[in-house]
C-alpha positions as CSV (number, residue, x, y, z in Angstrom):
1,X,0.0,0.0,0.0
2,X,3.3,2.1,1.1
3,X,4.6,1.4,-2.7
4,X,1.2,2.3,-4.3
5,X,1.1,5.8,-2.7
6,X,4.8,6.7,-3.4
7,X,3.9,5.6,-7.2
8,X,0.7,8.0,-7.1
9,X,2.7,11.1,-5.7
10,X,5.6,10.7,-8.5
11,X,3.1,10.2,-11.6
12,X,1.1,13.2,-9.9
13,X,4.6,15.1,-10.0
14,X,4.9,13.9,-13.4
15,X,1.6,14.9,-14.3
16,X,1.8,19.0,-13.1
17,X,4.0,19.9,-15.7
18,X,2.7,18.8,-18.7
19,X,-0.6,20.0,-18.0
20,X,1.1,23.0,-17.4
21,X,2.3,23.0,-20.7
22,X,-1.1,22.2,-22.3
23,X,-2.6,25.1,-20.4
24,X,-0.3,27.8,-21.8
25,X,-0.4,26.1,-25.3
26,X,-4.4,26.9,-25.2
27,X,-3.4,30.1,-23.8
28,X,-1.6,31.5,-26.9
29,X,-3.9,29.4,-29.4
30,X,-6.8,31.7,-27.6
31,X,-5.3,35.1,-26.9
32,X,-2.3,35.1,-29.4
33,X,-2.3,38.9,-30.1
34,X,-2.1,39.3,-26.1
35,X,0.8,37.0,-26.3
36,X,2.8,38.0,-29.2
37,X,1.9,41.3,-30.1
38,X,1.6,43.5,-27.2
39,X,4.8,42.4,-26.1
40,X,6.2,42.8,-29.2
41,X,6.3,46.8,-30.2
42,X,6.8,47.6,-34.1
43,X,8.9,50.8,-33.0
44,X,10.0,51.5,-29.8
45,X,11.2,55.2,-29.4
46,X,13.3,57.8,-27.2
47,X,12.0,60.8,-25.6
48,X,14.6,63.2,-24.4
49,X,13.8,65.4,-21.1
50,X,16.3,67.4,-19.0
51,X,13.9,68.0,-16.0
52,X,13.4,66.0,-13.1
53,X,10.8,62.7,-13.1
54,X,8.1,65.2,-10.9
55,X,8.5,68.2,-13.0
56,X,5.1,69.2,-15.3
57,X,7.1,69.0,-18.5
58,X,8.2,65.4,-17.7
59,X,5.0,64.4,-17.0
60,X,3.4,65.5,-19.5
61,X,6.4,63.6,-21.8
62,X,5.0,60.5,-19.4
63,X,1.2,61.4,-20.5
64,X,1.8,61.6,-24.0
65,X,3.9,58.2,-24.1
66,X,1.3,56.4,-22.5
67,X,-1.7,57.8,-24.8
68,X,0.3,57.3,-27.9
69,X,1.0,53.5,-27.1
70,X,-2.6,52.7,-26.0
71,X,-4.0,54.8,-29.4
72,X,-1.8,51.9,-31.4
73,X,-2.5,49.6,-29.4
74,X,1.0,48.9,-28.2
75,X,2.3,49.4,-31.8
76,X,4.4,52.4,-30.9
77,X,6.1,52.3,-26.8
78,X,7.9,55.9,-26.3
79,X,10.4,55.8,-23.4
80,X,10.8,59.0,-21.7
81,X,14.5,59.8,-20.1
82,X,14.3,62.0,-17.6
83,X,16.6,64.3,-15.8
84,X,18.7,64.8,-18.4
85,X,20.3,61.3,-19.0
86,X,20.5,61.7,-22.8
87,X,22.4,65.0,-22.8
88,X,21.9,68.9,-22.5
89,X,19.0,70.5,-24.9
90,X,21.2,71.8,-27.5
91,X,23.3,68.0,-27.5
92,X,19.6,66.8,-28.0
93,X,18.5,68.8,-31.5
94,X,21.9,68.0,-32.8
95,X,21.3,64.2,-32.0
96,X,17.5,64.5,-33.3
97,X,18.7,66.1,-36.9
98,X,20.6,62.4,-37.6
99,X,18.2,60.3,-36.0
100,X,19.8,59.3,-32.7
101,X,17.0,60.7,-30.8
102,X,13.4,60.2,-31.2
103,X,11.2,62.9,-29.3
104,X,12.2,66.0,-27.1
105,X,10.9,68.7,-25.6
106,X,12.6,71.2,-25.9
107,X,13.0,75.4,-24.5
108,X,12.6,77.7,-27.8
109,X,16.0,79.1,-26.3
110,X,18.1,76.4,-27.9
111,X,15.8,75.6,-30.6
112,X,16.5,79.3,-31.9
113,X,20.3,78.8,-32.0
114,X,20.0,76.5,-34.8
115,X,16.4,77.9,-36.4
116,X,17.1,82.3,-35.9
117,X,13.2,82.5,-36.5
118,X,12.2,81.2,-33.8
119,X,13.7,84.3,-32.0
120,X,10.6,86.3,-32.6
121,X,8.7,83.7,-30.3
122,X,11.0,85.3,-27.4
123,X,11.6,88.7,-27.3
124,X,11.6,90.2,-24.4
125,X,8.7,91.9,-22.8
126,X,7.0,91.2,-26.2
127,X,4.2,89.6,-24.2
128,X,1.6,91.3,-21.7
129,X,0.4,87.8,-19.9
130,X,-0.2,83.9,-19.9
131,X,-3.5,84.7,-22.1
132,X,-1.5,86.7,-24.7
133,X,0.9,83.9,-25.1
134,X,-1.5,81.6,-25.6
135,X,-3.4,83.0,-28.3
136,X,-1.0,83.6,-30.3
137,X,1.2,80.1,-30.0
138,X,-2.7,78.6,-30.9
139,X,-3.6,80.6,-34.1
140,X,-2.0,80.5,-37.2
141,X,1.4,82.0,-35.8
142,X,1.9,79.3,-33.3
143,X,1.2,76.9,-36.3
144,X,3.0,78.5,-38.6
145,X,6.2,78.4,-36.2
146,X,6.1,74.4,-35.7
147,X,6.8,74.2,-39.5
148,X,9.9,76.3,-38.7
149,X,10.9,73.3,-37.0
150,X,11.5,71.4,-40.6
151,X,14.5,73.6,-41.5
152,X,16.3,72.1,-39.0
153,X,15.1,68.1,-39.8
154,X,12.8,68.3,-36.9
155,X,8.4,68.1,-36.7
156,X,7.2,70.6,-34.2
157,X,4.3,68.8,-32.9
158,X,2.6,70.7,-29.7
159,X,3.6,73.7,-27.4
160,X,4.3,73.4,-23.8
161,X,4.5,76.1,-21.3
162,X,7.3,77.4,-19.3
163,X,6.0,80.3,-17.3
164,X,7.8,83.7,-17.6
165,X,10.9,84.0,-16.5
166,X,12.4,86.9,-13.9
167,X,16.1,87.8,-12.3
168,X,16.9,86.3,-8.6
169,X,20.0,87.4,-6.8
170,X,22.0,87.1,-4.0
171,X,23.6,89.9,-2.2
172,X,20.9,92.4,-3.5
173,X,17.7,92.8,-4.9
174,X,17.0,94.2,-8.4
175,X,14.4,97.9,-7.4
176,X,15.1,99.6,-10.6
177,X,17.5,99.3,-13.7
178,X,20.0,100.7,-12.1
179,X,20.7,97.7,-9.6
180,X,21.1,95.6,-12.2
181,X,24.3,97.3,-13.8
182,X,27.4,95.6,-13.5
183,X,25.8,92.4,-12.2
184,X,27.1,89.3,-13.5
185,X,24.0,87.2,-14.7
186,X,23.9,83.9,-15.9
187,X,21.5,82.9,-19.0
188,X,21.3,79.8,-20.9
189,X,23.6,79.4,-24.3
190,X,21.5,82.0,-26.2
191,X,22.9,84.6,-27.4
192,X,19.9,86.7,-27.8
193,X,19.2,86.0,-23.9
194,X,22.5,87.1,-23.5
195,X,22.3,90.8,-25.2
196,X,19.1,91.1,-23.7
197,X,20.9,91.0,-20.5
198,X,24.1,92.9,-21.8
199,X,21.3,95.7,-23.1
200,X,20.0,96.2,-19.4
201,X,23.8,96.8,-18.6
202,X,24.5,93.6,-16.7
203,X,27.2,91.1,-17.5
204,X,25.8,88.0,-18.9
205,X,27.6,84.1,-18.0
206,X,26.9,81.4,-20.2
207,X,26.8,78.6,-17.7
208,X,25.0,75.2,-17.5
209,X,21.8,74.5,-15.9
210,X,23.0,72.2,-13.8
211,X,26.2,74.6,-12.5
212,X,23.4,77.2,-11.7
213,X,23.3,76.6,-8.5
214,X,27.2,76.5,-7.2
215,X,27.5,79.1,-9.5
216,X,25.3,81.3,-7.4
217,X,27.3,79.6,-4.0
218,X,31.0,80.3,-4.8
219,X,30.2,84.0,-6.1
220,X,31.0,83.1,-10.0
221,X,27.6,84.9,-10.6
222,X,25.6,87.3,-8.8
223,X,22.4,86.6,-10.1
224,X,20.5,84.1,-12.5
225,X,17.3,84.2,-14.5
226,X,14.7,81.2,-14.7
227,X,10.7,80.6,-13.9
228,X,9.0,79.8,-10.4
229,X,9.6,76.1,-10.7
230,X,13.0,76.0,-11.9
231,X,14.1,78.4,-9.4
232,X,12.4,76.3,-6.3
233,X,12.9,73.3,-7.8
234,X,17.2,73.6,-8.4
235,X,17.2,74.9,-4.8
236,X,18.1,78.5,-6.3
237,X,16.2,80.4,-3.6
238,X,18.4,79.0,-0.5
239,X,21.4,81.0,-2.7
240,X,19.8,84.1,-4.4
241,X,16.7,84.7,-2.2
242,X,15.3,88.2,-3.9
243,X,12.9,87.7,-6.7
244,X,12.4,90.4,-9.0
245,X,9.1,90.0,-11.0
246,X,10.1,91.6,-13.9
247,X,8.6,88.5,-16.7
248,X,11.0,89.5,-19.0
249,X,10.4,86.8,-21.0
250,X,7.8,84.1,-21.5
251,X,9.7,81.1,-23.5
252,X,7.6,78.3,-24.9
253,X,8.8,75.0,-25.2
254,X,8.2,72.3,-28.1
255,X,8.2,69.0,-28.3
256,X,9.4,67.8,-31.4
257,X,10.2,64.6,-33.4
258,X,13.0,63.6,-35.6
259,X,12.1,63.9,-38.9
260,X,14.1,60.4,-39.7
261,X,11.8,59.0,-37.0
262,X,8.7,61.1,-38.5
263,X,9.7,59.7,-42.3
264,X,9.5,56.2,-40.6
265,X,5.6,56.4,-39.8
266,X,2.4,55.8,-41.3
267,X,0.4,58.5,-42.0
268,X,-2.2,56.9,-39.5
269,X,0.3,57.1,-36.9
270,X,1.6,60.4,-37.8
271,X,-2.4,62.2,-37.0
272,X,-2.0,59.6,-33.7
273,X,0.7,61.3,-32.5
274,X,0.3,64.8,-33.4
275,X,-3.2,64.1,-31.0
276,X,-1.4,62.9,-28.2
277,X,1.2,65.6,-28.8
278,X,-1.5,68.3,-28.5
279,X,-3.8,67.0,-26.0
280,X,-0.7,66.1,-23.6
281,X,0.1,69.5,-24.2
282,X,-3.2,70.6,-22.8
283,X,-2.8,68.7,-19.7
284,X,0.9,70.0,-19.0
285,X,-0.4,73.9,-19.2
286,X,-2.5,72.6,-16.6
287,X,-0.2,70.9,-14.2
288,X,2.9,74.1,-15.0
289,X,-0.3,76.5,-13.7
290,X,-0.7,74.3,-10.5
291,X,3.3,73.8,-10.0
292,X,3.9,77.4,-10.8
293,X,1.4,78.6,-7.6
294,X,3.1,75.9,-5.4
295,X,6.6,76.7,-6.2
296,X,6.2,80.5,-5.6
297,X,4.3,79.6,-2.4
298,X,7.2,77.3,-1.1
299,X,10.0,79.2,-2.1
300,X,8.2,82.2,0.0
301,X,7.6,80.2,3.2
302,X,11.5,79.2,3.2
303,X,13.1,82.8,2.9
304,X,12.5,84.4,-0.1
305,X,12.1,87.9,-0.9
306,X,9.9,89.0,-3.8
307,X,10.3,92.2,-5.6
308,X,7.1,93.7,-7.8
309,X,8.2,96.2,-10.2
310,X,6.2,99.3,-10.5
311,X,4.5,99.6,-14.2
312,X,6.5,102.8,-14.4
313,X,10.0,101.4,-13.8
314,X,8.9,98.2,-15.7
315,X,8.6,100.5,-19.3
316,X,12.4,101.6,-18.5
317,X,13.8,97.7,-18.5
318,X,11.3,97.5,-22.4
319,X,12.6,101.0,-23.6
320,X,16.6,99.5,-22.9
321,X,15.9,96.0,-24.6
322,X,14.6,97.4,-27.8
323,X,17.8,97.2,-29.5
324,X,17.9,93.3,-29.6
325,X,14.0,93.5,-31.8
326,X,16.0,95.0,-34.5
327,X,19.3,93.1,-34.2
328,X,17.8,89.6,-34.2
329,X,14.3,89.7,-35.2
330,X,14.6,93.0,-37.9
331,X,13.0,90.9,-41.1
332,X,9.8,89.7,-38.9
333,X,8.7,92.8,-38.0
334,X,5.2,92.4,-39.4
335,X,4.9,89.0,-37.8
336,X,5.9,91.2,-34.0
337,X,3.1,93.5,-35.1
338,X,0.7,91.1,-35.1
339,X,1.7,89.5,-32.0
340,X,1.2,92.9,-30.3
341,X,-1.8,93.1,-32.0
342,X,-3.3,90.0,-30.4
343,X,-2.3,91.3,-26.9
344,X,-4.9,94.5,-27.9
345,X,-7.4,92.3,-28.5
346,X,-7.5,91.1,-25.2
347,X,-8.6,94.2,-24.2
């Protein structure tokens, strides 16, 4: 009897794994698309993103990955690199042109040292608000300005937001224009940024985003220029605590595809992703609005100072800048017209 149930329990061991086998064979015979396909991608792609995993452009990288693989049904899987893992923004365009990356987002900043038009986008003070901005980057400017894009072997597909950037220093706070002279400011590799800054007679330092911050701390720059988030975010407020609203600028971002990527895609897939590209786009203005408030509120409660500039003194910082219109932007002057003109029609 002993013998008889040894025998049992080793033809029972026996048994498990075939059965096992005959279950997962009827598996794939049922569901084979589950099986093969979705694990399977036709294309799988690279998004580039220099900002951290929590920051609203990131996420809305994340949002548009995840719409445009469930809109092909797992056809197309986008993998977003965060935190800048792939490289700086202007390494990034260089890599998209030949292929080596997919999709970026990218500040108009850098996208205007390779495409000048896109310049116009970004002068300063050319904006009154948030609302302004807006309607023009949706109408037929905004549109026209992603096709820019092409000249450089690059599809502009959506526009992000990136607030409106002001000055924070350390050792003093920007009243007037006359603080600022002299100061040593840090801007990003742009060299219209750069004569802006030059124009309100401070000194501008080309340094890396990254670098901003010990910058600031060892006294290799006396002030720096970014939005709410990035400023809270990079820790800039425990080393330049006064905030000068000034909103010099208000610089849009795009995301963009490679146009080897692009020329690799169904026209079907092509309309898919422009959706995701806008909608995503959508959500993000939404999330920068909400981070924006939050930033400004946190940077307060830890220490820092914030400095409104009255409408008067605000006119002298536009009257000084006007030089860099003409210098960069002198053959679009019909197209800065009509972006002021949109800003009347708000009221």
């Amino acid at each position: 009897m002993e013998r008889e149930r040894k025998g049992w329990k080793k033809n029972r061991i026996g048994i498990l794994p075939a059965l096992l086998l005959v279950l997962s064979a009827a598996a794939i015979l049922l569901w084979p698309e589950q099986n093969l396909e979705e694990r399977v991608p036709e294309y799988v792609f690279t998004y580039a993103e220099n900002q951290a995993r929590d920051y609203p452009t990131t996420l809305g990288a994340m949002k548009f990955a995840e719409m445009v693989e469930a809109r092909t049904e797992g056809r197309i899987r986008i993998l977003v690199y965060a935190e800048g893992v792939k490289g700086a923004e202007n390494d990034i365009i260089r890599q998209m042109k030949f292929g080596g990356i997919d999709f970026a987002r990218v500040s108009l900043s850098q996208l205007a040292e390779y495409i000048p038009e896109m310049n116009v986008l970004q002068l300063p003070y050319l904006y009154l608000d948030s609302e302004h901005m807006w309607r023009v980057l949706d109408g037929e400017i905004g549109v026209s300005f992603l096709d820019y894009a092409g000249d450089y072997g690059l599809v502009g597909l959506s526009w992000y937001d990136a607030g409106a950037r002001s000055f924070y220093t350390s050792d003093k706070p920007i009243t007037c224009l006359e603080d600022i002279e002299g100061m040593r400011i840090r801007v990003q590799e742009s060299d219209m940024m750069a004569d802006m800054v030059e124009a309100l007679g401070a000194n501008a330092v080309k340094i890396g985003y990254a670098d901003v911050y010990s910058g600031l701390e060892r006294g290799i720059v006396d002030g720096a220029e970014n939005n709410w988030p990035s400023y809270e975010s990079m820790n800039h407020d425990e080393v330049a605590r006064y905030f000068t609203v000034d909103e010099h600028t208000r610089v849009p971002e795009m995301q963009i595809c490679s146009e080897k990527t692009w020329e690799k895609l169904s026209e079907e897939d092509r309309n898919i992703i422009l959706e995701c590209a806008r909608e995503s786009a959508l959500y993000e203005r939404k999330l920068w609005q909400e981070r924006e408030n939050d930033s400004k509120q946190s940077a307060i409660l830890r220490g820092a100072e914030v400095i409104e500039l009255p409408a008067e003194e605000k006119e002298r910082f536009q009257a000084a800048v006007q030089g860099v219109y003409e210098k960069y932007c002198g053959d679009h002057m019909d197209i800065i017209d009509q972006i002021i003109e949109a800003g009347k029609a708000e009221d």
